[in-house]
N, C-alpha and C positions, 0 to 999 in steps of 0.2 A: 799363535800366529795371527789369530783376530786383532788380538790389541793392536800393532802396528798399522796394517790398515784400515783399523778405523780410528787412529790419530794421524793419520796419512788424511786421510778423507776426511775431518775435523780442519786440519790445517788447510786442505783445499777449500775448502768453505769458507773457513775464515777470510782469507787471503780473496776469495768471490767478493765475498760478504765487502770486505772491506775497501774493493773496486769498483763494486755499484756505488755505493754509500760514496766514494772519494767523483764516481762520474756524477751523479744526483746533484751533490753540492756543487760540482763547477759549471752543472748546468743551470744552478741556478744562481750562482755567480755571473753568467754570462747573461742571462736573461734581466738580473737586477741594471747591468753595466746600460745592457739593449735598451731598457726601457728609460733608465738618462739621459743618452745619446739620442733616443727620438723624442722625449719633451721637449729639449732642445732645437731640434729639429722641426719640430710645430710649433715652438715660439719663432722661429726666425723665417720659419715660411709666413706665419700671420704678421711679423712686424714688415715684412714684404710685401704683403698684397696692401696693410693700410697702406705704407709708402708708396706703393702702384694707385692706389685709389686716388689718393690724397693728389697726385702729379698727375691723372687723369684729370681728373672735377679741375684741377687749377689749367688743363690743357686748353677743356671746353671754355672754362670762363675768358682765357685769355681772347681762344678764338672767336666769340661772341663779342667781346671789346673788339678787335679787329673787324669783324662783320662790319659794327655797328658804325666805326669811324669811316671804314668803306661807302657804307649809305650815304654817309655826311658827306663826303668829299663827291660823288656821285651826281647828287642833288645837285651839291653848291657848281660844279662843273657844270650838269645842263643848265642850272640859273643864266650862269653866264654867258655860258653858249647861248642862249635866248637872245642875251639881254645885246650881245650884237649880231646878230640876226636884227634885232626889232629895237633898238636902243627904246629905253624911255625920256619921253618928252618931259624933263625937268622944269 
């Protein structure tokens, strides 16, 4: 009566054995897939933030042109404004 249950309890080991071993791989099946999915994922965040950068510095530069035409037209407005106020004797 030994022999049966201990190829009873051979087969349940096996059949363990051969559940972990089947969970092990598709955990690491899923961790190989995880770690694709987020290189990807870190490339397309970082070609983001250049994009954000890149349209940032071009935001500033834009507004720094505007500033600057502002000053101009400023200027050349109080000129004028002076100039009749107080015309110049030509």
């Amino acid at each position: 009566m030994a022999a049966p249950s201990t190829t009873q309890s051979q087969q349940i080991n096996e059949v363990w054995q051969k559940a972990v071993s089947t969970q092990v791989a598709n955990l690491e099946s899923f961790y190989e897939q995880f770690a694709k999915v987020q290189s990807n994922a870190i490339a397309q965040i970082t070609a983001l933030l250049d994009e954000a950068t890149r349209v940032a510095k071009q935001s500033v530069a834009y507004a720094d042109q505007i500033s600057e035409q502002w000053r101009k037209l400023t200027v050349e407005a109080a000129r004028r404004s002076a100039e009749l106020i107080n015309p110049s004797k030509a």
